[in-house]
PQR file with spaces between the fields and no chain letter, atoms N, CA, C, O and H, PARSE charges and radii, in Angstrom:
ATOM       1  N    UNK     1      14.815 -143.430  -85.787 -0.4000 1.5000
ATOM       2  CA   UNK     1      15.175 -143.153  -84.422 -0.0000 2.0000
ATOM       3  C    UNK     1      15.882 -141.806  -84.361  0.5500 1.7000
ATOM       4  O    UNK     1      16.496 -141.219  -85.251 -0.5500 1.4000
ATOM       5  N    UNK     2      15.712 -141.550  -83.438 -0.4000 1.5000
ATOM       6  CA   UNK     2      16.554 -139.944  -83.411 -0.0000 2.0000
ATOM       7  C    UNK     2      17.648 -139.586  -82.596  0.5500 1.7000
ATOM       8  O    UNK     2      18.249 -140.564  -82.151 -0.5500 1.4000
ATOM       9  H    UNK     2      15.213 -142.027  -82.714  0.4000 1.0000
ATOM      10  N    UNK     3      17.963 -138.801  -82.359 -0.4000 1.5000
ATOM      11  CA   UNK     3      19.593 -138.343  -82.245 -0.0000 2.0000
ATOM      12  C    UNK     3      19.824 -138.751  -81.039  0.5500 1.7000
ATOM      13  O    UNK     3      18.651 -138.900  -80.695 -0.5500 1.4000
ATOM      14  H    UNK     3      17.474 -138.007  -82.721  0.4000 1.0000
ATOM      15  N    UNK     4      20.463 -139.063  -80.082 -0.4000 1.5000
ATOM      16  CA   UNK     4      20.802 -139.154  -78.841 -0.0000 2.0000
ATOM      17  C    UNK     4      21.822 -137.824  -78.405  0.5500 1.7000
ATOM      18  O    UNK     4      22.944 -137.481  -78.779 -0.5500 1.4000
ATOM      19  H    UNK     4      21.415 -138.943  -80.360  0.4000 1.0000
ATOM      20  N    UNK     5      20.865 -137.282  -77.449 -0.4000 1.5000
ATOM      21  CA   UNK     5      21.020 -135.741  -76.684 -0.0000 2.0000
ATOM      22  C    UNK     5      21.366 -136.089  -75.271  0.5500 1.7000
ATOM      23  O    UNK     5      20.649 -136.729  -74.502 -0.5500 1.4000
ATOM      24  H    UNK     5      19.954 -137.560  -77.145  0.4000 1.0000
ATOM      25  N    UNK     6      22.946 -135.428  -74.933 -0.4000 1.5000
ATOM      26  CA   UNK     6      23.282 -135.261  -73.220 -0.0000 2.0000
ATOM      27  C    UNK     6      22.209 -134.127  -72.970  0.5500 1.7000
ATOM      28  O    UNK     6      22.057 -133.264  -73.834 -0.5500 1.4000
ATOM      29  H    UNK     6      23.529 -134.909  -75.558  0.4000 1.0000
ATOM      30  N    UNK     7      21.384 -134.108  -71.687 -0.4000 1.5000
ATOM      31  CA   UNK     7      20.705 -133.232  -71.126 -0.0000 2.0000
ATOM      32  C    UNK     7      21.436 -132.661  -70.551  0.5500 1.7000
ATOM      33  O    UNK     7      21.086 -131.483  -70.480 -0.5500 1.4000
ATOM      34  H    UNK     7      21.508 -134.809  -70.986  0.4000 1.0000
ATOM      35  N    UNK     8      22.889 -132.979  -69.756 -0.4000 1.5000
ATOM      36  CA   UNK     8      23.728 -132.061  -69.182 -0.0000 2.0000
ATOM      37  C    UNK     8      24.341 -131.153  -70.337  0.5500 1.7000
ATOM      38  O    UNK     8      24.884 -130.069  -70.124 -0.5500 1.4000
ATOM      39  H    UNK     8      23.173 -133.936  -69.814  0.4000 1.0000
ATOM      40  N    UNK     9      24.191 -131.704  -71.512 -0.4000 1.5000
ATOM      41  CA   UNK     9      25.477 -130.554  -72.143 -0.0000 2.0000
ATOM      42  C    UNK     9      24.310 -129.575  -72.868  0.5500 1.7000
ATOM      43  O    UNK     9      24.824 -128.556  -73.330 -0.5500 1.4000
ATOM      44  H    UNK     9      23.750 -132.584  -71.685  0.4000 1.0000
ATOM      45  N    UNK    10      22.996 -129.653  -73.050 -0.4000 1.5000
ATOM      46  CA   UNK    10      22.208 -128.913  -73.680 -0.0000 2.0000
ATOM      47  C    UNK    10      21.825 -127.615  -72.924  0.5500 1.7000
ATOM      48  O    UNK    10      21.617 -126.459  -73.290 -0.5500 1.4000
ATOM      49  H    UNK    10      22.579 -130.481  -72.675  0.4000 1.0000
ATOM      50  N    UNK    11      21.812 -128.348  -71.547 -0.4000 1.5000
ATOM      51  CA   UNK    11      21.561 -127.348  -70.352 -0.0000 2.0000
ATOM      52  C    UNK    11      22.682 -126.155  -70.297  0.5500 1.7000
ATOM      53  O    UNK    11      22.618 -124.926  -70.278 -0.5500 1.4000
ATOM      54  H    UNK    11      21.982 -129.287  -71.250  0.4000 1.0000
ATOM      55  N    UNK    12      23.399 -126.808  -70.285 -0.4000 1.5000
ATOM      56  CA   UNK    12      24.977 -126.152  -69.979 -0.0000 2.0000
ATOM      57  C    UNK    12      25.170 -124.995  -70.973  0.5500 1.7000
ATOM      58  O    UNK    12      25.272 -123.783  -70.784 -0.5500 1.4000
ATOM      59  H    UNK    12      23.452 -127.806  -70.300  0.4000 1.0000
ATOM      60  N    UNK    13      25.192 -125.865  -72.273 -0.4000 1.5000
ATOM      61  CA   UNK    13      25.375 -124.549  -73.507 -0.0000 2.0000
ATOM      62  C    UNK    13      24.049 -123.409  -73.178  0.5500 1.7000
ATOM      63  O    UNK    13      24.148 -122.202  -72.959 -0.5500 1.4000
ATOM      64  H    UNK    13      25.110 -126.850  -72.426  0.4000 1.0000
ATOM      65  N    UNK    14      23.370 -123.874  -73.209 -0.4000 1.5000
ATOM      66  CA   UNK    14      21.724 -122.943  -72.916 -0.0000 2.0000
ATOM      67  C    UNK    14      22.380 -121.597  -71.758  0.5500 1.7000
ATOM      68  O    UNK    14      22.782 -120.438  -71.653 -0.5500 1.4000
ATOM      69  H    UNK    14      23.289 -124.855  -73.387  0.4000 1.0000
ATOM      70  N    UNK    15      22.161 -122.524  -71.272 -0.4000 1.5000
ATOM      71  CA   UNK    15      23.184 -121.652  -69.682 -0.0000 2.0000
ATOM      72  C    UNK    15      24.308 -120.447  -70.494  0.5500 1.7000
ATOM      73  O    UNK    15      24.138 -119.228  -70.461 -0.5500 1.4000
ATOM      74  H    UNK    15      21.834 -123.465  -71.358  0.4000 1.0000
ATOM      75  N    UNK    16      25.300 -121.069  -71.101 -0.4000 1.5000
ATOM      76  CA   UNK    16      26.603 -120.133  -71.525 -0.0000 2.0000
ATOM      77  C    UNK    16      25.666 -119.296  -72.037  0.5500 1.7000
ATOM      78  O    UNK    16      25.430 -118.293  -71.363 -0.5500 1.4000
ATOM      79  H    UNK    16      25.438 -122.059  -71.128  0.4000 1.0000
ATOM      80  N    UNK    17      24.624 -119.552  -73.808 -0.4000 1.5000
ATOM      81  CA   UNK    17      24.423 -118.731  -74.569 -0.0000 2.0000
ATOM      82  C    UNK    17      23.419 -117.705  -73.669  0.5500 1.7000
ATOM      83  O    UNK    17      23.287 -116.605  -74.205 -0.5500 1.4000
ATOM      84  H    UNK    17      24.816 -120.367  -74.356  0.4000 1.0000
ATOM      85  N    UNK    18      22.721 -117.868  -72.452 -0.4000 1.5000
ATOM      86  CA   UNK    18      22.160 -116.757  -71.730 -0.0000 2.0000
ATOM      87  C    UNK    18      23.154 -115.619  -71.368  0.5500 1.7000
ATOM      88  O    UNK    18      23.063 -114.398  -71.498 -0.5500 1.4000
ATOM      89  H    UNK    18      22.828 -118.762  -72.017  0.4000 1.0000
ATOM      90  N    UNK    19      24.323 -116.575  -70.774 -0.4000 1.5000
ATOM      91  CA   UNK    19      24.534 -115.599  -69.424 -0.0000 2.0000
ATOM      92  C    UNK    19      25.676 -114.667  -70.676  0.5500 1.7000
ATOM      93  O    UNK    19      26.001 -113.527  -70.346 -0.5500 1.4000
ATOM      94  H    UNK    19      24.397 -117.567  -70.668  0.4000 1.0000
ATOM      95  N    UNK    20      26.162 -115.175  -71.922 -0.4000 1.5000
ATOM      96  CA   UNK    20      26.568 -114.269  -72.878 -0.0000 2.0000
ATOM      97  C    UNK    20      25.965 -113.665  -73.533  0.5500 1.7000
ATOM      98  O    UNK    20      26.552 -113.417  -74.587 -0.5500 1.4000
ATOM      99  H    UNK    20      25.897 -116.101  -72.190  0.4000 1.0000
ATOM     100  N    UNK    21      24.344 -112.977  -73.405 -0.4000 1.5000
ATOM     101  CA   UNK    21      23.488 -112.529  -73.752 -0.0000 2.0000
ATOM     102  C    UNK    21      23.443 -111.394  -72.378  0.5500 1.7000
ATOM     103  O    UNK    21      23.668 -110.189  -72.495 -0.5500 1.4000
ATOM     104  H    UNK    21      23.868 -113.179  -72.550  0.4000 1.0000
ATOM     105  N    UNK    22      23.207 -111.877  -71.487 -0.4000 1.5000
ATOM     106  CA   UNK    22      23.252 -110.937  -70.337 -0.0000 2.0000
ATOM     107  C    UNK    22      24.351 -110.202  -70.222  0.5500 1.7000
ATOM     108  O    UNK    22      24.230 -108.977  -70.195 -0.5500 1.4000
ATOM     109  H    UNK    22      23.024 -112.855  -71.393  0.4000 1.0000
ATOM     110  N    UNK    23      25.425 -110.707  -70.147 -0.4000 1.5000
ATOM     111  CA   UNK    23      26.688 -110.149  -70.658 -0.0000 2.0000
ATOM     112  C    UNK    23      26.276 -108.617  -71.207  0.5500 1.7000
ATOM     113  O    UNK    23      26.019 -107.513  -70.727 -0.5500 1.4000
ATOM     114  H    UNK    23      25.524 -111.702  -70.169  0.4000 1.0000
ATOM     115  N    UNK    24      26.393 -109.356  -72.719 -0.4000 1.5000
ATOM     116  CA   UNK    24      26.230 -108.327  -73.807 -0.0000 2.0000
ATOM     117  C    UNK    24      25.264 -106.701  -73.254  0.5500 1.7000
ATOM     118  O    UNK    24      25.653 -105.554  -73.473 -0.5500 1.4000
ATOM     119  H    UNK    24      26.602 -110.253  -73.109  0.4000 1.0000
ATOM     120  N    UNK    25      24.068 -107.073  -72.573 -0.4000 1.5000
ATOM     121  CA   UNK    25      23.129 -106.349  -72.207 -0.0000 2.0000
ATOM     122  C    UNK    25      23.547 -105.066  -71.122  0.5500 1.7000
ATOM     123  O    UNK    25      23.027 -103.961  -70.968 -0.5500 1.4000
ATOM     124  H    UNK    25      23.752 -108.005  -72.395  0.4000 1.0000
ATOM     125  N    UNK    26      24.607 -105.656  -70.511 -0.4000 1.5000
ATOM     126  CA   UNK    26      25.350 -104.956  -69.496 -0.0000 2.0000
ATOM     127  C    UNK    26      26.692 -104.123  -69.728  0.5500 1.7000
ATOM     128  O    UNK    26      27.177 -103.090  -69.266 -0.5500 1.4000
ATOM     129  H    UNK    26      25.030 -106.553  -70.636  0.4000 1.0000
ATOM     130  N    UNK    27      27.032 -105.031  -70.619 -0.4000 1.5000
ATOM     131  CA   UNK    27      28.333 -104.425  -71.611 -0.0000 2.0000
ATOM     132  C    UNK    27      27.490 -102.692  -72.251  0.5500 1.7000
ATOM     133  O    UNK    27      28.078 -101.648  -72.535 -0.5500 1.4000
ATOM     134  H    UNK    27      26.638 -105.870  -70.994  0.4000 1.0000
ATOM     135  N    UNK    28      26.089 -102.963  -72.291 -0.4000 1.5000
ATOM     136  CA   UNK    28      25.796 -101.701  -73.276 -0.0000 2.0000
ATOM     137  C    UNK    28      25.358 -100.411  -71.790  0.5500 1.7000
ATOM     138  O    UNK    28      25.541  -99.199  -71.679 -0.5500 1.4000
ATOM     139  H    UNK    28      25.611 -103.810  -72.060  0.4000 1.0000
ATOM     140  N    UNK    29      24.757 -101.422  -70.912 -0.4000 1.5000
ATOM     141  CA   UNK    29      23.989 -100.511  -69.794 -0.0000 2.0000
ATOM     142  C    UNK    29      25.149 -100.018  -69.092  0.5500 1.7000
ATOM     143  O    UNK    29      25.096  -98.795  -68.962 -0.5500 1.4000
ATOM     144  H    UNK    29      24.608 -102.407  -71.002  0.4000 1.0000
ATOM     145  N    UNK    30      26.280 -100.602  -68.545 -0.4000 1.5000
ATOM     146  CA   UNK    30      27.122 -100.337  -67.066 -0.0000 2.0000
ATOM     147  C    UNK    30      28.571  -99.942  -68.223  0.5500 1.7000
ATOM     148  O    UNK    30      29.602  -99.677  -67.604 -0.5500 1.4000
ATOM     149  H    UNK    30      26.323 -101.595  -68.650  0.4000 1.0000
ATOM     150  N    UNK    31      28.673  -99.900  -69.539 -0.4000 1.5000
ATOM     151  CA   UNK    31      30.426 -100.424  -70.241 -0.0000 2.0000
ATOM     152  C    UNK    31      30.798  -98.464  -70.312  0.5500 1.7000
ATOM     153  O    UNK    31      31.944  -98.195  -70.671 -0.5500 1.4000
ATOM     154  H    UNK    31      27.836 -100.115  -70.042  0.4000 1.0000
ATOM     155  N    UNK    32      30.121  -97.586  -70.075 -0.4000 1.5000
ATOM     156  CA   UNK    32      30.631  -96.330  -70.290 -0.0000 2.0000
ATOM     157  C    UNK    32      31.914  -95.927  -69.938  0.5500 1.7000
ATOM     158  O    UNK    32      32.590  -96.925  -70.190 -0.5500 1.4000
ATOM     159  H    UNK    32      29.189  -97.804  -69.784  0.4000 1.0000
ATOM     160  N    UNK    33      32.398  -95.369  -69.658 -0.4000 1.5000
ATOM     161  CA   UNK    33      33.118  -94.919  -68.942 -0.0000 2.0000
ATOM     162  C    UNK    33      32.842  -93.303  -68.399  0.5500 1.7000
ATOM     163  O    UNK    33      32.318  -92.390  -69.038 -0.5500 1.4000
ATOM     164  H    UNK    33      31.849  -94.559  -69.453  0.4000 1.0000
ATOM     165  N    UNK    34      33.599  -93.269  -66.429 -0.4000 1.5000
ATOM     166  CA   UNK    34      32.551  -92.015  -66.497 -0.0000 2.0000
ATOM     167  C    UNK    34      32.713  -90.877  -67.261  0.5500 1.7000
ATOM     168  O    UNK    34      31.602  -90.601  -67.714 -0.5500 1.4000
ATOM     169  H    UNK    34      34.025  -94.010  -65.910  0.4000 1.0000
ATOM     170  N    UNK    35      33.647  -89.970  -67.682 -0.4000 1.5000
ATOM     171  CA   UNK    35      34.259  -89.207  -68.488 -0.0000 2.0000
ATOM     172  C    UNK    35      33.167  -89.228  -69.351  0.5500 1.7000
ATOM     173  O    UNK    35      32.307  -88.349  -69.286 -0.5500 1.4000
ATOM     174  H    UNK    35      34.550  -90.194  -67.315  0.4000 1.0000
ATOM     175  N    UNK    36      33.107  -90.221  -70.224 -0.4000 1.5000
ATOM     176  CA   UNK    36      31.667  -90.062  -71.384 -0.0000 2.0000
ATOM     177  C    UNK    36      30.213  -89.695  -70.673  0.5500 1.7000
ATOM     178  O    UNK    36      29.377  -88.911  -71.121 -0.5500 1.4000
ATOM     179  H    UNK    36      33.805  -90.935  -70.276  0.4000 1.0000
ATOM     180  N    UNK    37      30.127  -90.487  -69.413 -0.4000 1.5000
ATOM     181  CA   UNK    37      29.034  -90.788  -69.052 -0.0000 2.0000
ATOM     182  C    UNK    37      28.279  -88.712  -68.645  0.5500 1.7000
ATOM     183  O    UNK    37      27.189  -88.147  -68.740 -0.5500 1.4000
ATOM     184  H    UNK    37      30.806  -91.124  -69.049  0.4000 1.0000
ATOM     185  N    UNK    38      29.562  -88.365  -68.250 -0.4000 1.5000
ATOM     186  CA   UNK    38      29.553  -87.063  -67.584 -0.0000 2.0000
ATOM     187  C    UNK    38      29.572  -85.945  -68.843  0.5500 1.7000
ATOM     188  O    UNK    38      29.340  -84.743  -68.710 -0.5500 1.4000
ATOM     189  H    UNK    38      30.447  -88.824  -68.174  0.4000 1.0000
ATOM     190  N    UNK    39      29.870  -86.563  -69.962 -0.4000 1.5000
ATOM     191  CA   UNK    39      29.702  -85.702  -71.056 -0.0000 2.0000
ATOM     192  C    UNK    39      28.407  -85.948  -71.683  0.5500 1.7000
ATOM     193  O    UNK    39      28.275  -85.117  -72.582 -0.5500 1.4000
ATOM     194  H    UNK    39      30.058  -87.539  -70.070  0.4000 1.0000
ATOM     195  N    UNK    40      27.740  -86.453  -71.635 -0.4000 1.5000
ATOM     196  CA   UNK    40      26.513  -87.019  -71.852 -0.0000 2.0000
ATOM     197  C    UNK    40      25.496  -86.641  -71.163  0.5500 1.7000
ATOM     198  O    UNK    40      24.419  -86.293  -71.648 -0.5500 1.4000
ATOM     199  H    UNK    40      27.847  -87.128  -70.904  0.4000 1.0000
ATOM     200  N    UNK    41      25.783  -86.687  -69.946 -0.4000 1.5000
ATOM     201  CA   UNK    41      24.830  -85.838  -69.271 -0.0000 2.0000
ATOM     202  C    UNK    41      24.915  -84.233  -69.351  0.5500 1.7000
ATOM     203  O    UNK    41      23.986  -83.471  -69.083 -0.5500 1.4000
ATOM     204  H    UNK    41      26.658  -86.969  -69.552  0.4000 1.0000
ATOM     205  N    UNK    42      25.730  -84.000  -69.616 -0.4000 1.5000
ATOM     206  CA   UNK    42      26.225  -82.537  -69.772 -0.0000 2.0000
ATOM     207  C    UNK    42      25.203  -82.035  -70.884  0.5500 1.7000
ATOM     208  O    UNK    42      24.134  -81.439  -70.749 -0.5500 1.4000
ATOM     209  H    UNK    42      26.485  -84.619  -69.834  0.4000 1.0000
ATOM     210  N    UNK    43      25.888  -82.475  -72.059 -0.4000 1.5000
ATOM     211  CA   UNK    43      24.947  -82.203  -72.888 -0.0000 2.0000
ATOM     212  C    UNK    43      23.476  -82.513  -72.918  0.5500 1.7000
ATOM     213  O    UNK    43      22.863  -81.671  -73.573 -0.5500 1.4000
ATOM     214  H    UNK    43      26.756  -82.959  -72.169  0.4000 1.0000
ATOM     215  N    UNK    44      22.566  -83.655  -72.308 -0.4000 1.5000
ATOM     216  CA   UNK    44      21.324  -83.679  -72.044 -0.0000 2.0000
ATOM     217  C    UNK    44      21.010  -82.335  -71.425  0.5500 1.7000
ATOM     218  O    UNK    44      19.980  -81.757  -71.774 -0.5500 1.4000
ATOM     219  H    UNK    44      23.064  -84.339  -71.775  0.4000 1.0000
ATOM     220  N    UNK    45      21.819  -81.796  -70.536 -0.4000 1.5000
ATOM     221  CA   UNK    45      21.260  -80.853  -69.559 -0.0000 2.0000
ATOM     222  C    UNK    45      21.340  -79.444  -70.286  0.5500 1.7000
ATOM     223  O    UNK    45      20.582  -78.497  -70.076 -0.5500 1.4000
ATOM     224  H    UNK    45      22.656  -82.265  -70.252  0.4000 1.0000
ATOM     225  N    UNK    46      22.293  -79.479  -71.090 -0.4000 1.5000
ATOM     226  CA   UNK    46      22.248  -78.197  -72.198 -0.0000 2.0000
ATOM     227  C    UNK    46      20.835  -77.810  -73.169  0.5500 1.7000
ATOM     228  O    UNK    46      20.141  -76.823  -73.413 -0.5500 1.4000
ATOM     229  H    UNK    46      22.908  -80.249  -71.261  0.4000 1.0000
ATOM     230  N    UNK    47      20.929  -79.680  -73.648 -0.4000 1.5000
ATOM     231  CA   UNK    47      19.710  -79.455  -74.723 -0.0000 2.0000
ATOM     232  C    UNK    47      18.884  -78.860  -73.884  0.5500 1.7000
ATOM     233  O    UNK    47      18.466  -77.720  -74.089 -0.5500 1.4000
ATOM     234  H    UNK    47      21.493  -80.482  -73.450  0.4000 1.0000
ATOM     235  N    UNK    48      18.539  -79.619  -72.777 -0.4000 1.5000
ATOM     236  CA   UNK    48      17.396  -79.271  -71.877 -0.0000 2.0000
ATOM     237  C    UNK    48      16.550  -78.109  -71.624  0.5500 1.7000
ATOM     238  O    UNK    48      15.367  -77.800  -71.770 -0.5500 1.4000
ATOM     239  H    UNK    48      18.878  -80.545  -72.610  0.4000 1.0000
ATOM     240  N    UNK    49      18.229  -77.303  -70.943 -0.4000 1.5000
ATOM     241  CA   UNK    49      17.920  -75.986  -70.846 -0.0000 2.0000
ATOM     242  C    UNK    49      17.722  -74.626  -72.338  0.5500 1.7000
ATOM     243  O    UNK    49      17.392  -73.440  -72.334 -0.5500 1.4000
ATOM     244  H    UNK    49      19.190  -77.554  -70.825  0.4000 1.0000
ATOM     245  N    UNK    50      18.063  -75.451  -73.270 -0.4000 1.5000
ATOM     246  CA   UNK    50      17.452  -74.530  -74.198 -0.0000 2.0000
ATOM     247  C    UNK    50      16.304  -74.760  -74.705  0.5500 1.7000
ATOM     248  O    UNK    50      15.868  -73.802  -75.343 -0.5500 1.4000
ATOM     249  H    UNK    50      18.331  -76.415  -73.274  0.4000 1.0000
ATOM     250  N    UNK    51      15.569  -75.763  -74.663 -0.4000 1.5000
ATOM     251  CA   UNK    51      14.145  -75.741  -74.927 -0.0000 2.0000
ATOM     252  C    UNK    51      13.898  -75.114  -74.148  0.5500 1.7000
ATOM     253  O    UNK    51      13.813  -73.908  -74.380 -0.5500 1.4000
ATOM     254  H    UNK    51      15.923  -76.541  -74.144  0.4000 1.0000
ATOM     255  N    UNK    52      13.640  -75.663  -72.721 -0.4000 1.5000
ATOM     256  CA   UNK    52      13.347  -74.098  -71.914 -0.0000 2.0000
ATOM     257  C    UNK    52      12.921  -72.739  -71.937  0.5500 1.7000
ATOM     258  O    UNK    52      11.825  -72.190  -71.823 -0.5500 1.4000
ATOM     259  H    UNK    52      13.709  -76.643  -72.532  0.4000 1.0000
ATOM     260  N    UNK    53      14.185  -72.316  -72.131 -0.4000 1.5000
ATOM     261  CA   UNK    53      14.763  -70.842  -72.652 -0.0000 2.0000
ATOM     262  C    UNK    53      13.655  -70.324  -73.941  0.5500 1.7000
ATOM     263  O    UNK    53      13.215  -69.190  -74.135 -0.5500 1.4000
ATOM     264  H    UNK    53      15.075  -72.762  -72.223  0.4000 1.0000
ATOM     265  N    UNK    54      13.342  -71.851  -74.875 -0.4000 1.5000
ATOM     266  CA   UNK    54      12.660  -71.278  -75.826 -0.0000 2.0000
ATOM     267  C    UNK    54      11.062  -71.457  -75.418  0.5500 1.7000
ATOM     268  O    UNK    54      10.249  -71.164  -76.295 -0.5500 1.4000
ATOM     269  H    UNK    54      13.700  -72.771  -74.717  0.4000 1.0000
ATOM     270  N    UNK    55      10.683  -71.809  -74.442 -0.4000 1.5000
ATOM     271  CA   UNK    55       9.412  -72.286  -74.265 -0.0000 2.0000
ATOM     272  C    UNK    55       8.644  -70.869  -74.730  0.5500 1.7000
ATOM     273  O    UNK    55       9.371  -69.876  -74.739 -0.5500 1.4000
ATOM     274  H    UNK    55      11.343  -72.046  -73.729  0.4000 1.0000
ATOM     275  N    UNK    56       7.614  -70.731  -75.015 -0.4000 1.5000
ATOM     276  CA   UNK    56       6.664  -69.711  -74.792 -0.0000 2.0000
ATOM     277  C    UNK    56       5.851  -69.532  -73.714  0.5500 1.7000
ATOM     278  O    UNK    56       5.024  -70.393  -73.413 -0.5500 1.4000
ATOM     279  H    UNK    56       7.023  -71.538  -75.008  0.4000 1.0000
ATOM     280  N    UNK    57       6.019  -68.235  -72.918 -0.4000 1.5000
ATOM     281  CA   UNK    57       5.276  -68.265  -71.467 -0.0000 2.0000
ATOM     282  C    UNK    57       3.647  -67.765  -72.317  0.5500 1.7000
ATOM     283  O    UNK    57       3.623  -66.869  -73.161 -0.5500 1.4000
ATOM     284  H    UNK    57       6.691  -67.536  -73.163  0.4000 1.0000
ATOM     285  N    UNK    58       2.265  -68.627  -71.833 -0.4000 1.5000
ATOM     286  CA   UNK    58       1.204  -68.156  -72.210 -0.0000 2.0000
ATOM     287  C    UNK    58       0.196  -67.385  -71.273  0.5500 1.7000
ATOM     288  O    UNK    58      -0.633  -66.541  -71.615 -0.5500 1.4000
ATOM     289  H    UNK    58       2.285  -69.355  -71.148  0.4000 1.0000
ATOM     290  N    UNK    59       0.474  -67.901  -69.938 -0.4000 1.5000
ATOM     291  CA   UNK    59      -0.068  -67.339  -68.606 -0.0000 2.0000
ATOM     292  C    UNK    59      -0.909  -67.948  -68.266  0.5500 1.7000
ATOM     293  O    UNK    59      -1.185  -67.920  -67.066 -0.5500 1.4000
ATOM     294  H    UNK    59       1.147  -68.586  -69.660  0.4000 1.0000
ATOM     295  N    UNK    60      -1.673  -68.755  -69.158 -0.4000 1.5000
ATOM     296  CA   UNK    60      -3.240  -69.975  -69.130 -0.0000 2.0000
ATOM     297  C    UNK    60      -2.611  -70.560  -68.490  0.5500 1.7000
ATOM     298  O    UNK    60      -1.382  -70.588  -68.537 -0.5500 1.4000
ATOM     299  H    UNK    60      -1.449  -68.778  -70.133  0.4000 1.0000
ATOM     300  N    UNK    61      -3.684  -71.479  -67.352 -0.4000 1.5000
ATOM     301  CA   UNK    61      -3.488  -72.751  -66.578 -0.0000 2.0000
ATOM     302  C    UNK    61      -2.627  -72.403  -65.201  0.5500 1.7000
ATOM     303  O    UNK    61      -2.325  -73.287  -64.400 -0.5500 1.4000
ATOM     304  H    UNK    61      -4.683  -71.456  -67.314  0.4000 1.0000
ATOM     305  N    UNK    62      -2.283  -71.061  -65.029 -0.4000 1.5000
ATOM     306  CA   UNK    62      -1.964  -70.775  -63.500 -0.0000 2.0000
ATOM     307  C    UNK    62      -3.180  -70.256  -62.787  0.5500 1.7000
ATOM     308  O    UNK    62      -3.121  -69.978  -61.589 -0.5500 1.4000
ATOM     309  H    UNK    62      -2.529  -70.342  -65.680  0.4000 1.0000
């Protein structure tokens, strides 16, 4: 015979271990702070503009 399982408490834990998974997911997407967030973009926009800068103009395709 096999184990005897509450369906309320299986649900329930199921439930916690999601929504501490979602958690976690948001902790990584929204947890910046802006100061970093603004240094981060800073620098994206640096790298950015020096590829740029280095592109080679060829004149083809205008």
């Amino acid at each position: 015979m096999g184990e005897i399982v509450n369906l309320r408490r299986v649900r329930k834990r199921k439930d916690r271990e999601d929504a501490a998974e979602r958690a976690g997911q948001n902790r990584v997407l929204h947890g910046m702070p802006k100061a970093e967030r603004t240094v981060l973009a800073a620098r994206k926009d640096k790298a950015n503009r020096a590829l740029d800068q280095h592109r080679l103009e060829t004149g083809e395709g205008e």
